[in-house]
C-alpha positions as CSV (number, residue, x, y, z in Angstrom):
1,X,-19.8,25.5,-23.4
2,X,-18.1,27.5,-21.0
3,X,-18.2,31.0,-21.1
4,X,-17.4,34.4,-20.0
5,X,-19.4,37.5,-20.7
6,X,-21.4,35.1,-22.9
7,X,-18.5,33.6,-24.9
8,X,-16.0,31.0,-25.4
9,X,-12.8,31.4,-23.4
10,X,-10.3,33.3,-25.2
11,X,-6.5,32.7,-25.1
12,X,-5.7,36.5,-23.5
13,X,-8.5,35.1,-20.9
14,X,-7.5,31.9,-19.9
15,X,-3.8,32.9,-19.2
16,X,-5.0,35.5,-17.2
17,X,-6.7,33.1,-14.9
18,X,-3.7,32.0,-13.3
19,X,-3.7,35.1,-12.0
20,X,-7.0,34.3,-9.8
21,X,-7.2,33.1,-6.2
22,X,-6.5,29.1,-6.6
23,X,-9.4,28.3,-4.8
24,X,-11.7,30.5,-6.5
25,X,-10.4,29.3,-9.7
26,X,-11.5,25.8,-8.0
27,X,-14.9,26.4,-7.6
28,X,-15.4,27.4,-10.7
29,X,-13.3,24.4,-12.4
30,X,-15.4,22.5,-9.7
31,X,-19.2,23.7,-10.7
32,X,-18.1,22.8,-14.5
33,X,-17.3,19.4,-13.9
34,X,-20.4,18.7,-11.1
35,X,-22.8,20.2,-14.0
36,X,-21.0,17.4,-16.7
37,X,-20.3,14.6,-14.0
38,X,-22.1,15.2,-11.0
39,X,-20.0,13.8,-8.1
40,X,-19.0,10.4,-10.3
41,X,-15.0,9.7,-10.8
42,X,-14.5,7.8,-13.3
43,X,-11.9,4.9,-13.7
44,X,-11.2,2.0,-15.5
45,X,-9.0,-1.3,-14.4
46,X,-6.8,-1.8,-16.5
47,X,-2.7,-3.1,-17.2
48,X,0.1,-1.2,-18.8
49,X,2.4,-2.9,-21.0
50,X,5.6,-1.3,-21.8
51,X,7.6,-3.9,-24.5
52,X,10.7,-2.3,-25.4
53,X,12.8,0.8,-24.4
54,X,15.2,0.9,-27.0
55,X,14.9,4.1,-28.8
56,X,16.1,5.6,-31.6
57,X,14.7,9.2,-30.1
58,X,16.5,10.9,-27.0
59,X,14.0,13.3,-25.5
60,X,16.1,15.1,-22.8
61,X,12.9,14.7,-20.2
62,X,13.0,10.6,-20.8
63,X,13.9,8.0,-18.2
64,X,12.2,5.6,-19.5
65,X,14.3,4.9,-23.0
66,X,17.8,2.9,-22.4
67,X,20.9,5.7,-22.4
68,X,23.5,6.3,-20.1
69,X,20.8,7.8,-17.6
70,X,19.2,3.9,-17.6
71,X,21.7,1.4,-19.3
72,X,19.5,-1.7,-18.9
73,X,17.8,-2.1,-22.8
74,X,15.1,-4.7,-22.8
75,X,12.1,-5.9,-25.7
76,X,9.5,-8.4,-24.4
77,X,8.8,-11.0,-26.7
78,X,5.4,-11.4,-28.1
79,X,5.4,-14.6,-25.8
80,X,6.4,-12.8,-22.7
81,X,3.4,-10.0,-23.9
82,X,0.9,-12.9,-24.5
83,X,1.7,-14.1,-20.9
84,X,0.8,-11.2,-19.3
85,X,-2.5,-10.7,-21.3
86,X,-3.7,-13.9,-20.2
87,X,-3.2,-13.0,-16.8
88,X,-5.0,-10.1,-17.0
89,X,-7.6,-11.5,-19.0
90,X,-8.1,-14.3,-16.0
91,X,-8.5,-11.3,-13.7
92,X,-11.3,-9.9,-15.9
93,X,-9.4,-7.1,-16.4
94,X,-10.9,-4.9,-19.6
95,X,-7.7,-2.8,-21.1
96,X,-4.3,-3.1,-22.2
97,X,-2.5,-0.2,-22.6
98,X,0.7,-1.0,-25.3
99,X,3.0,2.2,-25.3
100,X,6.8,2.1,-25.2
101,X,9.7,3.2,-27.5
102,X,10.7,4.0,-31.3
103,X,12.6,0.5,-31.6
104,X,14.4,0.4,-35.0
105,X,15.1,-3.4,-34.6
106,X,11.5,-4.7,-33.6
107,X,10.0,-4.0,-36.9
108,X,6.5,-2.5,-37.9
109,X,5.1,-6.2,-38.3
110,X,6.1,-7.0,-34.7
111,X,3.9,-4.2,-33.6
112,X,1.0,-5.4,-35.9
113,X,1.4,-9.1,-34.9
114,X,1.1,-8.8,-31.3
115,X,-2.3,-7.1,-31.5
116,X,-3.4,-9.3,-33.7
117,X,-2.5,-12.1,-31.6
118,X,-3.9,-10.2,-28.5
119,X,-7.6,-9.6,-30.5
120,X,-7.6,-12.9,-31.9
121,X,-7.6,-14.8,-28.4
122,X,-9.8,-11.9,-26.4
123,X,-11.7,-10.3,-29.2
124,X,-13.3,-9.0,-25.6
125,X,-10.5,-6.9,-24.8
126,X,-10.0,-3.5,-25.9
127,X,-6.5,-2.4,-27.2
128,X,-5.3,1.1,-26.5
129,X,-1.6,1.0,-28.6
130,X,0.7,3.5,-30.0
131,X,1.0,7.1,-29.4
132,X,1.3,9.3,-32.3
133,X,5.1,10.0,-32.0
134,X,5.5,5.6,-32.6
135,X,2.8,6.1,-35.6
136,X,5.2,8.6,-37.1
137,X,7.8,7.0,-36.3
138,X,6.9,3.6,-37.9
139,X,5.2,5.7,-40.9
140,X,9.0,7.4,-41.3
141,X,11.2,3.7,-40.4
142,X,9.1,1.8,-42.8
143,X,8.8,4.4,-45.5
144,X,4.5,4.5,-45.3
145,X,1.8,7.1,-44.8
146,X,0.2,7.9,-41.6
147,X,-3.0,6.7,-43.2
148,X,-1.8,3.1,-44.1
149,X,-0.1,2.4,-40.4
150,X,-3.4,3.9,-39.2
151,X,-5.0,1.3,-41.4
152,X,-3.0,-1.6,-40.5
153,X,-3.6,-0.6,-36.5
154,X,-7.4,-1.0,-37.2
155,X,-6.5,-4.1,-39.4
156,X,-4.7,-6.1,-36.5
157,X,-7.1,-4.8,-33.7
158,X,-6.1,-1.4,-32.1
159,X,-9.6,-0.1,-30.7
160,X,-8.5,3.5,-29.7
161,X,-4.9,5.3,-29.2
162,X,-3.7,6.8,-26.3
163,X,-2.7,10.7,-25.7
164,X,1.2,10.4,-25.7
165,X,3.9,12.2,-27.5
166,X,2.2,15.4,-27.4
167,X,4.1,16.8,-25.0
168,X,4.0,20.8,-25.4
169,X,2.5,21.6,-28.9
170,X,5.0,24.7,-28.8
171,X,7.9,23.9,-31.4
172,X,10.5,26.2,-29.9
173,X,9.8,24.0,-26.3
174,X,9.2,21.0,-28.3
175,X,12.6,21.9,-30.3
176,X,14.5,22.0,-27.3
177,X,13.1,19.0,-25.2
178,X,12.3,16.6,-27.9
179,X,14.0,17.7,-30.9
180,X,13.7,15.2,-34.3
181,X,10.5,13.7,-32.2
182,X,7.2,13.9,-34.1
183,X,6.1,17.7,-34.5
184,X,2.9,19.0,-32.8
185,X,1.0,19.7,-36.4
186,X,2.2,16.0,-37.4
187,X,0.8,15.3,-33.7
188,X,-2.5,16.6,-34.2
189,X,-2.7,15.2,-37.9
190,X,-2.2,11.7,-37.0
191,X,-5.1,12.3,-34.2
192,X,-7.3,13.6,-37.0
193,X,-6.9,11.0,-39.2
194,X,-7.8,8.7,-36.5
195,X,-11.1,10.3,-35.5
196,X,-12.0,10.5,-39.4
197,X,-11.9,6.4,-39.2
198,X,-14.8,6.9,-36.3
199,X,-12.0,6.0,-33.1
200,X,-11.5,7.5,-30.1
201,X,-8.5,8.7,-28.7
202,X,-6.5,11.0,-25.3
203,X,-4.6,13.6,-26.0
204,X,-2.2,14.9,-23.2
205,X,0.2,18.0,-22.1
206,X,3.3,17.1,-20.1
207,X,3.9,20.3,-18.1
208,X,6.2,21.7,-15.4
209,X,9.7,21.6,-17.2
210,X,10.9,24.7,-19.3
211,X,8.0,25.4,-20.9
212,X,6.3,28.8,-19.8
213,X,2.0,29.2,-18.9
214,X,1.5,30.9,-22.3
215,X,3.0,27.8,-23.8
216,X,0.1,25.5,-21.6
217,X,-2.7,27.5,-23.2
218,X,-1.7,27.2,-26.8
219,X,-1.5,23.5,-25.9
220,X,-5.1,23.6,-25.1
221,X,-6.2,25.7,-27.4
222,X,-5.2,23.2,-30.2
223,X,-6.5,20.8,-28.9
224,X,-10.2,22.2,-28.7
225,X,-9.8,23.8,-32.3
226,X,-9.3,20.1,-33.4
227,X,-12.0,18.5,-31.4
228,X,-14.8,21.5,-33.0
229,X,-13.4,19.6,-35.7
230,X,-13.3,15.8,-35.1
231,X,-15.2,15.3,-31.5
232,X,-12.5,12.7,-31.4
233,X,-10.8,13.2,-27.9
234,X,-12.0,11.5,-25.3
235,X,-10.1,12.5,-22.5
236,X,-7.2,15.6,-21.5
237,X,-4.7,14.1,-19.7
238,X,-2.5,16.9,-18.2
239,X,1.0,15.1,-17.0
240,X,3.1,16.3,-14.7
241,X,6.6,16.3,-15.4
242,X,8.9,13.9,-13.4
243,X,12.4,15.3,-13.2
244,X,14.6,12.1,-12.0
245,X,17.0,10.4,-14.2
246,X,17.0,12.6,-17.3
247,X,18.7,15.5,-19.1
248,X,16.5,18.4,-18.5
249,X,18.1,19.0,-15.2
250,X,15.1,21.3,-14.2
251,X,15.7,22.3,-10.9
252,X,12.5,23.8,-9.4
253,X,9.7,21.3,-9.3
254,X,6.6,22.6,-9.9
255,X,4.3,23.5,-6.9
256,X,0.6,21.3,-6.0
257,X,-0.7,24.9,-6.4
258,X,0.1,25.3,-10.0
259,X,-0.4,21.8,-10.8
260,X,-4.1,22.7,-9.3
261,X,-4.7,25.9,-11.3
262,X,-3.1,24.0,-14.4
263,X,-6.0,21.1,-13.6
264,X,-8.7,23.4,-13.0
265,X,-7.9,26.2,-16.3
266,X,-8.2,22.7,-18.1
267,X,-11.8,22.0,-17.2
268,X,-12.6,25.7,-17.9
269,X,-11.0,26.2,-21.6
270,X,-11.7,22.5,-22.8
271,X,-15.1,22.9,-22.9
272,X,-15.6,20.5,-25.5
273,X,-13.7,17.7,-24.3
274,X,-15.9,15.5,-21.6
275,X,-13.7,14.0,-19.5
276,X,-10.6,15.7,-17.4
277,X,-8.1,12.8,-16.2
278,X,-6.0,13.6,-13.0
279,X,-3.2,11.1,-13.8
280,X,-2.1,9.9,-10.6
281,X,1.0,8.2,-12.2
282,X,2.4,11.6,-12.8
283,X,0.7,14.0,-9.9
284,X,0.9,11.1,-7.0
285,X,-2.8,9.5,-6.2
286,X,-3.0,12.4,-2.9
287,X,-3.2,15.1,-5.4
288,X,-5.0,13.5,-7.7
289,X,-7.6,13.1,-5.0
290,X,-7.7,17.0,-4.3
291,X,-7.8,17.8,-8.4
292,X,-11.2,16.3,-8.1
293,X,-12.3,19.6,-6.9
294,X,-10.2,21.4,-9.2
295,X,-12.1,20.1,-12.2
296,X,-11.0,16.3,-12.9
297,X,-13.7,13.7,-12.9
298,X,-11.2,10.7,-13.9
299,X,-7.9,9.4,-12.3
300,X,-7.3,7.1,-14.6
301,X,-6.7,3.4,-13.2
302,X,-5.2,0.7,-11.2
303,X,-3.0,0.4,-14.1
304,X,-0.9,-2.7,-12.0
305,X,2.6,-2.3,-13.9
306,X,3.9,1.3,-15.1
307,X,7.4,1.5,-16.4
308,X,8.1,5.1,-18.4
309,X,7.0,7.2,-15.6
310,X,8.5,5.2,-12.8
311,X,11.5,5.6,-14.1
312,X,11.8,9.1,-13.7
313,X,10.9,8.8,-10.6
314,X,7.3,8.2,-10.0
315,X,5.4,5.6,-7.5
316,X,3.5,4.2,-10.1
317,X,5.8,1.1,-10.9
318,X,3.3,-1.6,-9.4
319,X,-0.1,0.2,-10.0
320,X,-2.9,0.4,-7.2
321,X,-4.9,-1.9,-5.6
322,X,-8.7,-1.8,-6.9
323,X,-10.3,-1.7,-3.2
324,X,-8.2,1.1,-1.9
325,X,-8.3,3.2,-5.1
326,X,-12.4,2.7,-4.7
327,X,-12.1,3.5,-0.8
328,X,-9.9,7.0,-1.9
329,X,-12.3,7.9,-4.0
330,X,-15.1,7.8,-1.5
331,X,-13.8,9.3,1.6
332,X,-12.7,12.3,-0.8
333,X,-16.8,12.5,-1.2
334,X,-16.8,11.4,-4.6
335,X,-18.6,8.2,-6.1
336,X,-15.9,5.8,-7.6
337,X,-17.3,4.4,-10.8
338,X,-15.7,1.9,-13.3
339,X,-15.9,2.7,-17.0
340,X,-14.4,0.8,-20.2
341,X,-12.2,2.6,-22.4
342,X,-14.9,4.3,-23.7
343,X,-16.6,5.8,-21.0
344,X,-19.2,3.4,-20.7
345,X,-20.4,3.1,-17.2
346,X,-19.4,-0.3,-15.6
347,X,-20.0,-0.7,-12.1
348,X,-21.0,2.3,-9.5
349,X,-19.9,2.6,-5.6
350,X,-22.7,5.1,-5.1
């Protein structure tokens, strides 16, 4: 546990370490995550699948969903889906990640068929599907409890659930950036209903829009009062806001140096949560590569196919090659290791 003057982190203290010298606040974000990870960074190869982004939401910091901002609406087909999974599967590839929009027309049992599909033909492969905002939005379209989608998820194969949705936990942010979009205690609920049934999940924190530092470490302060609860969260994923094609019209982009003390105050007051992701989707892989000295020990993976993120505006829309994200890794002088979903330790470049 991390501590200062021989206790937990409290909320007063943590905002006040933006205050501190950046790389000061580094070293100490750094000597946290050497004493949990030791100079390993984590990653896992692995295939996004985005099927549909026709929404029924309209977050004002989305590019991704169709609107006037991105008139081109498109849902795969489960045989379009099926294509790609055999692909990957061909590659050896170990993850699919299935995230995309609240789609009135698709229906909850096109959801629940395709995983089952997918777990039926690679019982191998682990399934990482549907953020907490598409859980409550299914458990609201179809008139169910978060419990019985959560059943039916575990029913049809979904092995753990990614972080998305969360967004900022704070309502009057949320309200204005997301409003009618699943609220952070419904957030949070649907995560600890999840952990109860023995899965994993992320969580995440999209930052650098309108939302202020005292909003970040409420955020994170949630989020370890749920996992003293559940131990649940394998991973904080902090996500930095891409401000192309959307309706926030924010016009300072945040600066490497906040995104930095933002990485590092992560590693310091999550001191329950193991793993620290710098996602290189949202902070570009040459950041990512410093924030492993700021307190991340993952950067997620090659990922080969991104679609929300790209189009906002980030160079994630055809992934990374596996031997140059290894070859990164090590000439930052840190050992590039392979893991499953899970954390499991695949293959090491030490």
């Amino acid at each position: 546990m991390t501590k200062i003057a021989n206790r937990r982190v409290s909320f007063e203290e943590a905002l006040a370490l933006y205050d501190e010298d950046l790389f000061a606040l580094g070293e100490r974000a750094d000597a946290l995550r050497r004493a949990l990870h030791g100079e390993k960074t984590y990653f896992n190869i692995n295939r996004h699948i985005n099927p549909t982004n026709v929404c029924k939401d309209v977050c004002k910091f989305c590019a991704y969903s169709a609107s006037r901002k991105n008139p081109n609406p498109y849902t795969m087909s489960h045989e379009e889906i099926l294509g790609i999974v055999d692909d990957i599967v061909s590659r050896d590839i170990k993850e699919v990640h299935i995230v995309s929009a609240h789609n009135p027309e698709t229906g909850l049992q096109w959801y629940l068929d395709i995983f089952r599909k997918i777990k039926e033909k690679y019982p191998q492969l682990h399934v990482k599907a549907l953020t907490a905002a598409e859980v409550h939005f299914l458990a609201e379209e179809y008139g169910k409890s978060y419990d019985e989608i959560l059943d039916l998820m575990v029913e049809n194969g979904v092995d753990s659930m990614p972080g998305g949705g969360a967004e900022i936990f704070d309502e009057g942010v949320r309200d204005y950036i997301c409003k009618g979009k699943v609220t952070s205690e419904q957030w949070l609920q649907i995560h600890r209903k999840w952990h109860e049934r023995g899965k994993k999940s992320n969580v995440t924190m999209l930052f650098g829009h309108v939302e202020e530092r005292k909003h970040r470490i409420d955020h994170m302060m949630r989020i370890r009062d749920l996992q003293d609860e559940t131990g649940g969260f394998n991973c904080f994923i902090p996500l930095v806001y891409q401000s192309e094609n959307n309706f926030l019209n924010v016009k300072e982009f945040i600066t490497a140096n906040e995104i930095l003390k933002t990485m590092a105050i992560s590693r310091i007051v999550l001191d329950n949560v193991p793993n620290l992701k710098a996602y290189w989707v949202t902070s570009t892989v040459n950041l990512a590569l410093v924030a492993q000295e700021f307190g991340a020990n993952d950067l997620d993976g090659t990922i080969e196919k991104e679609s929300i993120n790209s189009a906002a505006g980030a160079k994630s829309a055809n992934g990374v090659d596996l031997e140059e994200f290894v070859h990164l890794i090590r000439e930052s002088g840190f050992i590039p290791v392979e893991r499953d979903s899970l954390y499991n330790e695949l293959k090491s470049w030490a």
